[in-house]
C-alpha beads as a LAMMPS data file, in Angstrom:
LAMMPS data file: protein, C-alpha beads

416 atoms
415 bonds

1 atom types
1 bond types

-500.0 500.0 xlo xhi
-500.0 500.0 ylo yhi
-500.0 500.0 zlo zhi

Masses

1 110.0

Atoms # bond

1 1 1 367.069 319.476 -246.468
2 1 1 364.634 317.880 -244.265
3 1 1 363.896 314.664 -242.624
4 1 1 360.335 312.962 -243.422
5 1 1 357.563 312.628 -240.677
6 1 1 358.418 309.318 -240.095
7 1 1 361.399 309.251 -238.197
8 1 1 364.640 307.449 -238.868
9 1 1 365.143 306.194 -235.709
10 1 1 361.760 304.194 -236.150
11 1 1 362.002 303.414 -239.458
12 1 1 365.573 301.933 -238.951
13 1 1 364.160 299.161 -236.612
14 1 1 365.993 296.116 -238.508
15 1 1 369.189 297.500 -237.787
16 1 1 370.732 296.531 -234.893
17 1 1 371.310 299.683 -232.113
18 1 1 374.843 297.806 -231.768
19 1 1 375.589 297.787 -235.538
20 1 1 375.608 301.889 -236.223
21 1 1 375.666 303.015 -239.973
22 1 1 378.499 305.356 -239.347
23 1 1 380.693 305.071 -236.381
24 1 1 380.234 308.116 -233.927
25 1 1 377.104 309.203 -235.378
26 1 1 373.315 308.435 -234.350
27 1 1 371.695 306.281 -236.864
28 1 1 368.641 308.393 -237.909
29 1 1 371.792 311.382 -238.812
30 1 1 374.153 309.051 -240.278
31 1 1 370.799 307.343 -242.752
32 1 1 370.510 310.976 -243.434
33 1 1 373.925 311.123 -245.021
34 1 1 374.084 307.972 -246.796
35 1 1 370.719 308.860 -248.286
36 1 1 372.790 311.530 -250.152
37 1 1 375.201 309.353 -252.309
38 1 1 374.016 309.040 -256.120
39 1 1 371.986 305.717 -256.040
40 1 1 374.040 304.640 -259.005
41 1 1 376.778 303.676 -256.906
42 1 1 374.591 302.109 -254.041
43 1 1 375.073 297.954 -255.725
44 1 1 378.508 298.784 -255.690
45 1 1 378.132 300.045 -251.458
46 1 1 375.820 297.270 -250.387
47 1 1 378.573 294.399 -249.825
48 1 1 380.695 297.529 -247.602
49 1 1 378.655 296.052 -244.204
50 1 1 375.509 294.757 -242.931
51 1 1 373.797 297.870 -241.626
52 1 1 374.572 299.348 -245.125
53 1 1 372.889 296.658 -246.935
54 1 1 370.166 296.678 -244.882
55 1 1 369.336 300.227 -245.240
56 1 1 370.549 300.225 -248.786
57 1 1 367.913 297.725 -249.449
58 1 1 365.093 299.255 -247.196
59 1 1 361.989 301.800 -247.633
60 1 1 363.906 304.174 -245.712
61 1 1 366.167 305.151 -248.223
62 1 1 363.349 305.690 -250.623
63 1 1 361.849 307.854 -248.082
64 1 1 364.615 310.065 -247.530
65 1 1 365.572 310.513 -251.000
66 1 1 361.946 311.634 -252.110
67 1 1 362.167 314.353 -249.401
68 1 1 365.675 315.289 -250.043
69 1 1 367.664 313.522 -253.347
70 1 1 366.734 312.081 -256.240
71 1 1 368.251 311.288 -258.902
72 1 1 366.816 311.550 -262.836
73 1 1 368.122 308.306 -264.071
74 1 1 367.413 306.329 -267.240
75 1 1 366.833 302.714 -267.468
76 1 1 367.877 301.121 -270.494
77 1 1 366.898 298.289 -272.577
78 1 1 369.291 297.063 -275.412
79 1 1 367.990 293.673 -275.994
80 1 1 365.141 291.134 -274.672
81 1 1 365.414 292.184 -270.926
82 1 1 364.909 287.929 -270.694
83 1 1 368.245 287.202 -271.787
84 1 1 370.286 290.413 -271.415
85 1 1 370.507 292.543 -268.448
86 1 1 369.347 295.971 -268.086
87 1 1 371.256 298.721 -267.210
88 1 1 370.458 301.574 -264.792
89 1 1 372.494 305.140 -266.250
90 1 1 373.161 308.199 -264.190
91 1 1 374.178 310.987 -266.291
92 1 1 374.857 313.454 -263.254
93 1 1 377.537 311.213 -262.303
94 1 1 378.168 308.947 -265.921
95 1 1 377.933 305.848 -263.749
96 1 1 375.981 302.750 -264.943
97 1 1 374.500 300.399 -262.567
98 1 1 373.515 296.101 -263.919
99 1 1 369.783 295.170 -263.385
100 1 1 369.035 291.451 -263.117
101 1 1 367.492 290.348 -266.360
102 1 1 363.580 289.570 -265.920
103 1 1 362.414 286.044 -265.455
104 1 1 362.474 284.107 -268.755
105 1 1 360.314 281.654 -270.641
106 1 1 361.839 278.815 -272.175
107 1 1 359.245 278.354 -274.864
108 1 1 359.758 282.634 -275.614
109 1 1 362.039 284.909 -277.294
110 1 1 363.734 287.803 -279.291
111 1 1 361.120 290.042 -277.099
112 1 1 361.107 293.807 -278.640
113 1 1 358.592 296.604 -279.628
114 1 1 357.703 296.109 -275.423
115 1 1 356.966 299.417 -273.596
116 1 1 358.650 300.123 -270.072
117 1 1 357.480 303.086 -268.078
118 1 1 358.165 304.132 -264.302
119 1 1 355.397 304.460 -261.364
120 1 1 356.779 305.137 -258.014
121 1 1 359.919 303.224 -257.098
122 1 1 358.896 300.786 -260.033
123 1 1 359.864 300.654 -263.713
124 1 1 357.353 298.099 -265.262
125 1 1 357.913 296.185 -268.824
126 1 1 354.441 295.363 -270.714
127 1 1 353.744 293.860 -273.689
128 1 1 355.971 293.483 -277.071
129 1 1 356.053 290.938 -279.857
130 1 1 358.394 287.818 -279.672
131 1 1 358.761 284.231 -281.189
132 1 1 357.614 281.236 -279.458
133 1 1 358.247 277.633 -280.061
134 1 1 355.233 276.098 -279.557
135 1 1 353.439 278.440 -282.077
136 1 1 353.291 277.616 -285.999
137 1 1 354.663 278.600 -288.023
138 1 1 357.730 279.350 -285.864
139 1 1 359.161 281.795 -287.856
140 1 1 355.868 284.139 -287.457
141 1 1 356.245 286.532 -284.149
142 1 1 353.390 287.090 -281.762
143 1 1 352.611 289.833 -279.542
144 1 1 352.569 289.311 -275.900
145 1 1 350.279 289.900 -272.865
146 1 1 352.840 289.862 -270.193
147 1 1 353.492 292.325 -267.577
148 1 1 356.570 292.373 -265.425
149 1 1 357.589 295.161 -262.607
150 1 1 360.597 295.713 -260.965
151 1 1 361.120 296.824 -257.364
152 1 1 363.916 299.304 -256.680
153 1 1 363.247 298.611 -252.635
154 1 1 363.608 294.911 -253.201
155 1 1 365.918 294.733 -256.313
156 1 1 363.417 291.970 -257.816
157 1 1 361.221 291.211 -260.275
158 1 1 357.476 290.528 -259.723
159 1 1 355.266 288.531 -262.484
160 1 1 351.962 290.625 -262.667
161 1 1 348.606 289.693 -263.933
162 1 1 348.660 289.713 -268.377
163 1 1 346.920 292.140 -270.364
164 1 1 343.725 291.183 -271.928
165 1 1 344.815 291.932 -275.446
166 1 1 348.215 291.021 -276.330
167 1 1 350.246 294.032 -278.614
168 1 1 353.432 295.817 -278.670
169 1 1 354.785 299.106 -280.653
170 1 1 351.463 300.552 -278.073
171 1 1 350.812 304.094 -276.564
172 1 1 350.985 303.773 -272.717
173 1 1 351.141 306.168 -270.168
174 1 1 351.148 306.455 -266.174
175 1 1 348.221 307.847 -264.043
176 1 1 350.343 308.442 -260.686
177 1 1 347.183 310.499 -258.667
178 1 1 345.524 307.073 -259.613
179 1 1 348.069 304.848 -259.115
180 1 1 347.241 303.645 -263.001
181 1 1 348.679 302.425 -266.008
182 1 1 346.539 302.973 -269.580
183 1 1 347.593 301.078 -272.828
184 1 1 345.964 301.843 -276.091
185 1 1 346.420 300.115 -279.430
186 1 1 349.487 298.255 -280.750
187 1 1 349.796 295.086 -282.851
188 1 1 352.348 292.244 -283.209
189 1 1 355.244 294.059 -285.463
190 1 1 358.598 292.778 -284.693
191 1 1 361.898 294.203 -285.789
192 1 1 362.937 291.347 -288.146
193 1 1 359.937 291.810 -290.098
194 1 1 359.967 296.182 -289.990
195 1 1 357.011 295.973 -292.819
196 1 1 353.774 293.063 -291.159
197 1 1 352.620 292.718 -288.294
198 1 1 348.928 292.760 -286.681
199 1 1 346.954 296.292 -285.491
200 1 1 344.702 296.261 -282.489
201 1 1 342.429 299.217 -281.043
202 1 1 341.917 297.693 -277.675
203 1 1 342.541 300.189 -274.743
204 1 1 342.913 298.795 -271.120
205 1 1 343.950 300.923 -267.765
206 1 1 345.938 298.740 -264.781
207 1 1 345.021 299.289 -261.305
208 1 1 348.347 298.598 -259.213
209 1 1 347.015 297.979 -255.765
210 1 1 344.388 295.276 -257.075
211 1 1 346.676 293.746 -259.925
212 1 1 343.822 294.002 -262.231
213 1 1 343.533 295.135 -266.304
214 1 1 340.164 297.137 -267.329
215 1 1 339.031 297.366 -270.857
216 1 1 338.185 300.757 -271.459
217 1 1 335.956 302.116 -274.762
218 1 1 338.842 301.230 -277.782
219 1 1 340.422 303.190 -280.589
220 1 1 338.339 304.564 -283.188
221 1 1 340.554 302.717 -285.988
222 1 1 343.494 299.963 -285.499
223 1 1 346.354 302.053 -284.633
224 1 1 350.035 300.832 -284.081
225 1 1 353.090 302.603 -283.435
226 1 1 351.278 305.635 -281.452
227 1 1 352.161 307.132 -278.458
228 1 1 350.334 308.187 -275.429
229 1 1 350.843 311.045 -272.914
230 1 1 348.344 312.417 -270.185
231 1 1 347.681 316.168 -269.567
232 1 1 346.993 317.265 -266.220
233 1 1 344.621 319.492 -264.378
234 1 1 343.658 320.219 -260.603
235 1 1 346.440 318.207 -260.011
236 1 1 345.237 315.012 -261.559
237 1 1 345.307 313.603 -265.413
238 1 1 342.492 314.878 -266.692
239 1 1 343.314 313.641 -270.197
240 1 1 344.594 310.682 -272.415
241 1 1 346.513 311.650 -275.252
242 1 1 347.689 308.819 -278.752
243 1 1 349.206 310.442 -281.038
244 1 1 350.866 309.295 -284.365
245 1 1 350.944 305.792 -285.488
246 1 1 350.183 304.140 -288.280
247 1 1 346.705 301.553 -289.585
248 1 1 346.519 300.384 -292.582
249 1 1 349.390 299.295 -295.356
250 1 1 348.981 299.989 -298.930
251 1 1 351.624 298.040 -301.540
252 1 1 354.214 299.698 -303.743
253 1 1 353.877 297.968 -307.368
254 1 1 352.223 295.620 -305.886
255 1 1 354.646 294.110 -303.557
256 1 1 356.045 296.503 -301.013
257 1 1 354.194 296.998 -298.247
258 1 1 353.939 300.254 -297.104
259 1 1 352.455 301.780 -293.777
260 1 1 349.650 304.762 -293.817
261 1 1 350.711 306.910 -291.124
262 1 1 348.076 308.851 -289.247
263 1 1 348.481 312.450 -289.475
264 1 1 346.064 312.874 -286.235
265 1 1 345.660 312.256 -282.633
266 1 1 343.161 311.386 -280.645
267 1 1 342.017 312.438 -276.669
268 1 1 340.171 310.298 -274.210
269 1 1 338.786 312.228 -270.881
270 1 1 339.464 310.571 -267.653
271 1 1 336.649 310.151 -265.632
272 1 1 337.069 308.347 -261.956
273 1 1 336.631 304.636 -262.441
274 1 1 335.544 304.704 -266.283
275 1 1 337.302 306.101 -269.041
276 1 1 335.766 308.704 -271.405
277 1 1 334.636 309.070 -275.242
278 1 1 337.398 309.443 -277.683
279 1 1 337.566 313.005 -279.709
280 1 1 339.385 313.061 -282.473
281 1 1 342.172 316.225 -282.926
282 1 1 342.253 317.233 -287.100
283 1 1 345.148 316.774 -289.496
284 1 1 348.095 318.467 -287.656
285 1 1 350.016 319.439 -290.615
286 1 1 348.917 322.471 -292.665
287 1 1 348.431 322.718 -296.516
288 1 1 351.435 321.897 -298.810
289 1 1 353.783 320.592 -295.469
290 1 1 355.429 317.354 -295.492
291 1 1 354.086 314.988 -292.663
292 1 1 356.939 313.401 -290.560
293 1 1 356.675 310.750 -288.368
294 1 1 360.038 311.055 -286.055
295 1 1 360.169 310.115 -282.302
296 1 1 357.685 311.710 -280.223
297 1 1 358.583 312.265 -276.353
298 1 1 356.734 314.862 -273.762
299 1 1 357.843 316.826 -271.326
300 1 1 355.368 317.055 -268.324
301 1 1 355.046 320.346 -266.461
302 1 1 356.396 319.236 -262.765
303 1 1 353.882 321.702 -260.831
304 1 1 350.983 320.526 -263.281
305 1 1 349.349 323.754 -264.042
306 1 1 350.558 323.533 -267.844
307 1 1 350.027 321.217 -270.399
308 1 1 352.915 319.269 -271.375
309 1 1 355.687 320.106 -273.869
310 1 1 355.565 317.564 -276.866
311 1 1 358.823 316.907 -278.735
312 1 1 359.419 315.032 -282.198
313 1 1 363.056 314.362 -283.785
314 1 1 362.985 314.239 -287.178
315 1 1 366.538 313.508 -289.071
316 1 1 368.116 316.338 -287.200
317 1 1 365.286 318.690 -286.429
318 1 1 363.315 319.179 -283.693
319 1 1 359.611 319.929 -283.970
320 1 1 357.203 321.239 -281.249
321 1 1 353.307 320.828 -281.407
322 1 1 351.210 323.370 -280.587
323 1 1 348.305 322.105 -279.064
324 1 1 346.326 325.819 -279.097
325 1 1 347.152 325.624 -283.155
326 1 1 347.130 321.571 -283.995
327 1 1 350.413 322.221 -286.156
328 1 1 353.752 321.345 -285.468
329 1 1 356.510 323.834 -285.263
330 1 1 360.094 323.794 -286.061
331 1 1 362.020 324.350 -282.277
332 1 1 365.644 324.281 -283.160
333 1 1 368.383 322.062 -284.817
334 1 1 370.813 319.381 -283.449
335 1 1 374.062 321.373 -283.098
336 1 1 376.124 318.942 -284.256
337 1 1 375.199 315.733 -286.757
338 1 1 376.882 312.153 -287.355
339 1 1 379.413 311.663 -289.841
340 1 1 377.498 308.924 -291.658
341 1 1 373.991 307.882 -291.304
342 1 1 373.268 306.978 -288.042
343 1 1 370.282 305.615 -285.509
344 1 1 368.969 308.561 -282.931
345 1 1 367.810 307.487 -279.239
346 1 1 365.330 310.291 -278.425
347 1 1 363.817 310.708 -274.320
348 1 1 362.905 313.673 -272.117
349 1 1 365.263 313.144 -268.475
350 1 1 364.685 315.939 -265.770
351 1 1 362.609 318.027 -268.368
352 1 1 365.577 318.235 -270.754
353 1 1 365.853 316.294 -274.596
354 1 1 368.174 313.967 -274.448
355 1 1 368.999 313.020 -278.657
356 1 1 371.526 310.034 -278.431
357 1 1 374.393 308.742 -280.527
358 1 1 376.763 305.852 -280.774
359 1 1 380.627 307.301 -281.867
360 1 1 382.709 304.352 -282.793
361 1 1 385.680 306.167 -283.497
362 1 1 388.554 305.002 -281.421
363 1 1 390.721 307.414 -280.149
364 1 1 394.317 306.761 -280.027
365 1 1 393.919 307.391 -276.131
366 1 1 391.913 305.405 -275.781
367 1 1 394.343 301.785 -276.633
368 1 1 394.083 300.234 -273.490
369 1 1 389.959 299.597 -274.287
370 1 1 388.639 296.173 -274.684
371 1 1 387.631 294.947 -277.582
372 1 1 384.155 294.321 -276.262
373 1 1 384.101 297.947 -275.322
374 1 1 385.250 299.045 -278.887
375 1 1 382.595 297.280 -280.238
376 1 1 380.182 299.031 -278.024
377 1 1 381.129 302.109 -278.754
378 1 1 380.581 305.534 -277.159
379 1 1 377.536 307.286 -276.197
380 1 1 377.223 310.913 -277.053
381 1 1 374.353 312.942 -275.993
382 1 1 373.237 316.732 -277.124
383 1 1 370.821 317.716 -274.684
384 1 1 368.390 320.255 -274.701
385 1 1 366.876 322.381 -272.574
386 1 1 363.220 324.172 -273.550
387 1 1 363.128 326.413 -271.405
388 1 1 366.513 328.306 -271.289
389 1 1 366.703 327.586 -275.417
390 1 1 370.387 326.238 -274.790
391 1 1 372.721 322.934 -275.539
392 1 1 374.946 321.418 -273.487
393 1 1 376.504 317.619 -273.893
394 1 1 378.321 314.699 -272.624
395 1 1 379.812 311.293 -273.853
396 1 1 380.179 308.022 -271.672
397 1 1 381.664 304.827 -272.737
398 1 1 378.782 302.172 -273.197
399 1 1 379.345 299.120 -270.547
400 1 1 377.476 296.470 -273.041
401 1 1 379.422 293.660 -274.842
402 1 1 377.102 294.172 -277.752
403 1 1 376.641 296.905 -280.312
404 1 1 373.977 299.065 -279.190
405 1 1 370.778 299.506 -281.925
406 1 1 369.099 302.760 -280.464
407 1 1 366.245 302.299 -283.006
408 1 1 365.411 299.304 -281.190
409 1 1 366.358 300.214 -278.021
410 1 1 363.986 300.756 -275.055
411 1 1 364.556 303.393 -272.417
412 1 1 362.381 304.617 -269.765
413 1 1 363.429 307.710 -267.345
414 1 1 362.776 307.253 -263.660
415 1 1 363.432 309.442 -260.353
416 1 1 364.664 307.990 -257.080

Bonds

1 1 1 2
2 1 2 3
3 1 3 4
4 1 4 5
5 1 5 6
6 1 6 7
7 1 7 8
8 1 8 9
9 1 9 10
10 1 10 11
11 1 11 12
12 1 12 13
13 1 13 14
14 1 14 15
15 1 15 16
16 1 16 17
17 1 17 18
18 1 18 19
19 1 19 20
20 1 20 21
21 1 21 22
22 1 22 23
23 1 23 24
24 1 24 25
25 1 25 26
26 1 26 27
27 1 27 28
28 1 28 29
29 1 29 30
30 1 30 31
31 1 31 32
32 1 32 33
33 1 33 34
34 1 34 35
35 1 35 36
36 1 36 37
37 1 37 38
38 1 38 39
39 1 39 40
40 1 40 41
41 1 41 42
42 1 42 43
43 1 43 44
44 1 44 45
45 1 45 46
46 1 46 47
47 1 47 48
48 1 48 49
49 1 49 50
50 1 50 51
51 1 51 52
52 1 52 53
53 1 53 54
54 1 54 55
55 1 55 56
56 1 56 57
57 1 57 58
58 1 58 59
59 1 59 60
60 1 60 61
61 1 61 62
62 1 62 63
63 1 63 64
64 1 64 65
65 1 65 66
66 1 66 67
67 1 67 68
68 1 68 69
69 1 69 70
70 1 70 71
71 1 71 72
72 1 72 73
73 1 73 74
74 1 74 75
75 1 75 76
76 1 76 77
77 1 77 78
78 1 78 79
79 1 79 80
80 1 80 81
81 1 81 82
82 1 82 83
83 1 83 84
84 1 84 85
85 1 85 86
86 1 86 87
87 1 87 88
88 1 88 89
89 1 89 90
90 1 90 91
91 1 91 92
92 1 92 93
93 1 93 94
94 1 94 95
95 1 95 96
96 1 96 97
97 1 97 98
98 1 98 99
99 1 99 100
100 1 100 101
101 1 101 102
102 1 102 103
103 1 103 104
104 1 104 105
105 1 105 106
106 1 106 107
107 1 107 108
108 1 108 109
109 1 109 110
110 1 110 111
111 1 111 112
112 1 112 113
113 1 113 114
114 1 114 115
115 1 115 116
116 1 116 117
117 1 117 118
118 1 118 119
119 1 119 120
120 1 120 121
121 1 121 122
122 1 122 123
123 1 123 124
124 1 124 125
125 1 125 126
126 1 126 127
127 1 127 128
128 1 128 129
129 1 129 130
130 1 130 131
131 1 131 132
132 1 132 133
133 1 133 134
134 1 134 135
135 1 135 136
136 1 136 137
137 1 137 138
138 1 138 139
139 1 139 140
140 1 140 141
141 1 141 142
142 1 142 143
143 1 143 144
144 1 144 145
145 1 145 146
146 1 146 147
147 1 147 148
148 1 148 149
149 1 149 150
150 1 150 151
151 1 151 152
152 1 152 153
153 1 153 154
154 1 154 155
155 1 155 156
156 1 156 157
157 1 157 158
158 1 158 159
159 1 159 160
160 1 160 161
161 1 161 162
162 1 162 163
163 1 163 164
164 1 164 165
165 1 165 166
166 1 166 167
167 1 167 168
168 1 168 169
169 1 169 170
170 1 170 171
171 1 171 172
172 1 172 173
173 1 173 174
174 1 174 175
175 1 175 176
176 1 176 177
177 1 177 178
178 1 178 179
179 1 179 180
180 1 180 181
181 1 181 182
182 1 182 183
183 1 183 184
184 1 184 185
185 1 185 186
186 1 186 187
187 1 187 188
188 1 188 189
189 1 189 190
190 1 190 191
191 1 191 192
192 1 192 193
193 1 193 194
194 1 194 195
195 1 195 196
196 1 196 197
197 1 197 198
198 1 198 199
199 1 199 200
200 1 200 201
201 1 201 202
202 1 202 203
203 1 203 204
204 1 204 205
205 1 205 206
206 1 206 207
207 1 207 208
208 1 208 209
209 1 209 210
210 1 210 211
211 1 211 212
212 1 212 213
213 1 213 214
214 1 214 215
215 1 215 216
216 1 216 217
217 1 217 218
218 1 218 219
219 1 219 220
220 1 220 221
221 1 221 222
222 1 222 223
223 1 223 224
224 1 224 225
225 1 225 226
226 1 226 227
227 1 227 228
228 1 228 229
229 1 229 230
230 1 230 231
231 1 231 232
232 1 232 233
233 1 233 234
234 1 234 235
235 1 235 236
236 1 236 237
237 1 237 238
238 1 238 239
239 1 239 240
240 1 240 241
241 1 241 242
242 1 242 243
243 1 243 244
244 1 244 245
245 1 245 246
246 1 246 247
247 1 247 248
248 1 248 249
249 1 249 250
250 1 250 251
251 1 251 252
252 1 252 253
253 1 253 254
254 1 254 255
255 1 255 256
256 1 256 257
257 1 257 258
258 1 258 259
259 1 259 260
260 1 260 261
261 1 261 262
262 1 262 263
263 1 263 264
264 1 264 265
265 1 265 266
266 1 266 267
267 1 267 268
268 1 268 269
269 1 269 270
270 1 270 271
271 1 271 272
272 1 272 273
273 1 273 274
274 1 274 275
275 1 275 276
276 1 276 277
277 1 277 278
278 1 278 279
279 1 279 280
280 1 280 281
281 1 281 282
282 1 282 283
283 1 283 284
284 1 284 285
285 1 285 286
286 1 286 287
287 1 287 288
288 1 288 289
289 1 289 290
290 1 290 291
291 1 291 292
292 1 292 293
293 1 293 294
294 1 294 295
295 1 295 296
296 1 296 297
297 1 297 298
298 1 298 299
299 1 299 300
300 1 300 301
301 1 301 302
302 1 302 303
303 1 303 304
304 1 304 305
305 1 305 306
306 1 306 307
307 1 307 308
308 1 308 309
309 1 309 310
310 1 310 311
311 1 311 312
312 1 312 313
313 1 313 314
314 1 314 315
315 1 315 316
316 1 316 317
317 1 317 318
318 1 318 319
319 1 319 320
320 1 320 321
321 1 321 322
322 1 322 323
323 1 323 324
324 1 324 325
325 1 325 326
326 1 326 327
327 1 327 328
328 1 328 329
329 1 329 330
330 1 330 331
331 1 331 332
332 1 332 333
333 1 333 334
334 1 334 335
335 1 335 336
336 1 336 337
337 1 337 338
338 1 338 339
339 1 339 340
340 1 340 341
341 1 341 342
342 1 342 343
343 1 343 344
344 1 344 345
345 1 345 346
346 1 346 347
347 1 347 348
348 1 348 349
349 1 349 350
350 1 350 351
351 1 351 352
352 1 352 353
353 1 353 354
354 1 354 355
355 1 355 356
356 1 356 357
357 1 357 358
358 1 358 359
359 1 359 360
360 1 360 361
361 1 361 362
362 1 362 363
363 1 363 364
364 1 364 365
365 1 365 366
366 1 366 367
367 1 367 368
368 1 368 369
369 1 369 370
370 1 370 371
371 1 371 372
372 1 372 373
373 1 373 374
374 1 374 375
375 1 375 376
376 1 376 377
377 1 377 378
378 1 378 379
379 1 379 380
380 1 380 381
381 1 381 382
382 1 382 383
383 1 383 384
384 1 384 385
385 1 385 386
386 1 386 387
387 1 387 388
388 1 388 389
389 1 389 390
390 1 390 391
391 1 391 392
392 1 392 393
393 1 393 394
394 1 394 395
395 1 395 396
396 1 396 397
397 1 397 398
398 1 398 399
399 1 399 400
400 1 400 401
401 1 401 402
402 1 402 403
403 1 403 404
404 1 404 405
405 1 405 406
406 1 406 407
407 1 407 408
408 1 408 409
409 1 409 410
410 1 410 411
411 1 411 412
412 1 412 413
413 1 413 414
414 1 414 415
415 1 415 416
């Protein structure tokens, strides 16, 4: 435990020296304390006092809690973050904490296929595919250029500058040493319609502290449905990783549309200001093996001298690449499967797989339940760790007042 160069007692200059955070103790010890409690629970602390909710809602907590607590929480996304609030889950503690929704559109909506990812004490929401009224024919969805961030230090949401090519269903990835966002591909898909939708190959890289969106050198071939990781080296992303995905669609008698997966990836170097050539990675399934096409999620190395762990779910297996080999290998099974056929949530929180369930059994303790939270459900997790080869698990009661699709749903991990 340590406190950070800047000191408390200076960075606590709003508060009042006759307004003390904990009566009997100096400020700078008793910020030190509060910095401690599982941010979680820190909405529900904020009305307790002024001082509280000034420092609740201040830079110095963030500062504390990077030096001495954070948290590995998950920020979830079960329907068009316009109209329906996100949620904020801390599976240390099984509490769930409201986000305000993000400012709407009147003319805009059914927003999905959007990507969220976390930079610093930011999650941001780019992209997706959505209907809008003043389009024709109305029934037709549209991808989207927007790009929304929200501040943990202020609890608000900011509007930021759009993408230059609309898409959703993209690869995207975080460049923290840069202080960067890169997008790559995507296309106009929307859940109602699981079979059209447009493909782009358009790849763009955000620069946070100028607000700006870059086009970079583009995919070799539309791509849709991918997903991007960096791998690091020196202690910077050296690499740009889209993987999976799918291009064209062939038809099935002639009227089923069908996708063409990609059975490839595909690696872009990072190079200061300018992005790289693409390389393309072979075929990374061997002779005679079925190609799947489950969730992909990575697990970054935390020290940044190894190349990431990547993950895929498929039905109830879990498949590793090997990057040295370009194959995929079986890792291990998921202990314990649905009773009927289910959707899977799939995402990598504090370097352990997190494979997601909703259980809508009721339990005859459990009478006293809403109906709104029987129709929610129950979350059950079987986690995973890759390292120590073991399973553990946990099950919290879902605070939404709507079913909860996890093959829809977005979730993005983030540390404070």
């Amino acid at each position: 435990m340590s406190i950070p160069p800047s000191s408390p007692s200076t960075l606590l200059h709003k508060i009042d020296e006759a307004q003390t955070l904990i009566p009997g103790l100096p400020n700078d010890v008793a910020a030190l304390i509060l910095s401690f409690l599982p941010y979680s629970h820190h909405c529900r602390l904020k009305p307790t006092c002024k001082p509280w909710y000034i420092f609740l809602s201040s830079k110095t907590l963030f500062s504390l809690r990077r030096h001495n607590r954070r948290s590995h929480l998950l920020c979830i996304f079960p329907e068009d973050p316009h109209i329906s609030s996100p949620f904020l889950f801390d599976p240390e503690h099984l509490a769930w904490c409201p986000l305000p929704p993000m400012p709407c559109n009147p003319h805009e909506y059914g927003l999905c296929n959007f990507t969220s990812i976390s930079l610093g004490p930011h999650v941001y929401v780019l992209g997706g595919s959505l209907f809008d009224t003043r389009s024709f024919p109305l029934d037709r969805p549209s991808p989207s250029s927007s790009a929304f961030r929200y501040n943990f230090v202020t609890s608000s949401w900011n509007r930021l500058a759009p993408m230059i090519s609309p898409r959703g269903s993209f690869a995207c990835a975080a460049i923290p040493s840069a202080d960067q966002i890169i997008v790559a591909g995507g296309g106009s898909r929307h859940t109602m319609f699981r079979a059209a939708g447009s493909r782009i190959c358009s790849v763009e890289r955000y620069d946070v502290e100028k607000d700006q969106w870059e086009a970079l050198d583009g995919l070799p071939r539309f791509r849709a449905g991918c997903v991007g990781f960096t791998v690091r080296g020196d202690g910077e992303e050296r690499e740009f990783w889209v993987m999976g995905g799918y291009g064209d669609s062939r038809t099935v008698s002639g009227v089923f549309p069908v996708d063409e997966y990609y059975k490839d990836a595909l690696v872009m170097e990072l190079k200061g200001n300018g992005g790289g050539k693409w390389r393309e990675i072979g075929d990374m399934w061997g002779a005679g093996e079925r190609p799947r096409f489950g969730k992909i999620v990575v697990v970054e190395d935390e020290e940044g001298g190894n190349p990431p762990a990547i993950f895929m779910l498929d039905d109830y297996d879990i498949l590793r690449y090997n990057m040295d080999l370009n194959r995929w290998e079986k890792e291990c099974s998921v202990p314990r499967r649905a009773a009927c056929r289910t959707s899977f949530g799939f995402i990598v929180l504090n370097g352990e797989l997190h494979v997601m369930t909703i259980v809508n059994g009721i339990d005859s303790t459990e009478t006293r339940r809403s109906r709104q939270q029987k129709r929610a459900g129950t979350l059950f997790m079987q986690i995973y760790h890759p390292r120590k080869k073991s399973w553990r698990s946990l099950i919290t009661k879902l605070p939404f007042r709507q079913p909860l699709d996890l093959s829809s749903t977005v979730m993005c991990p983030i540390r404070l």
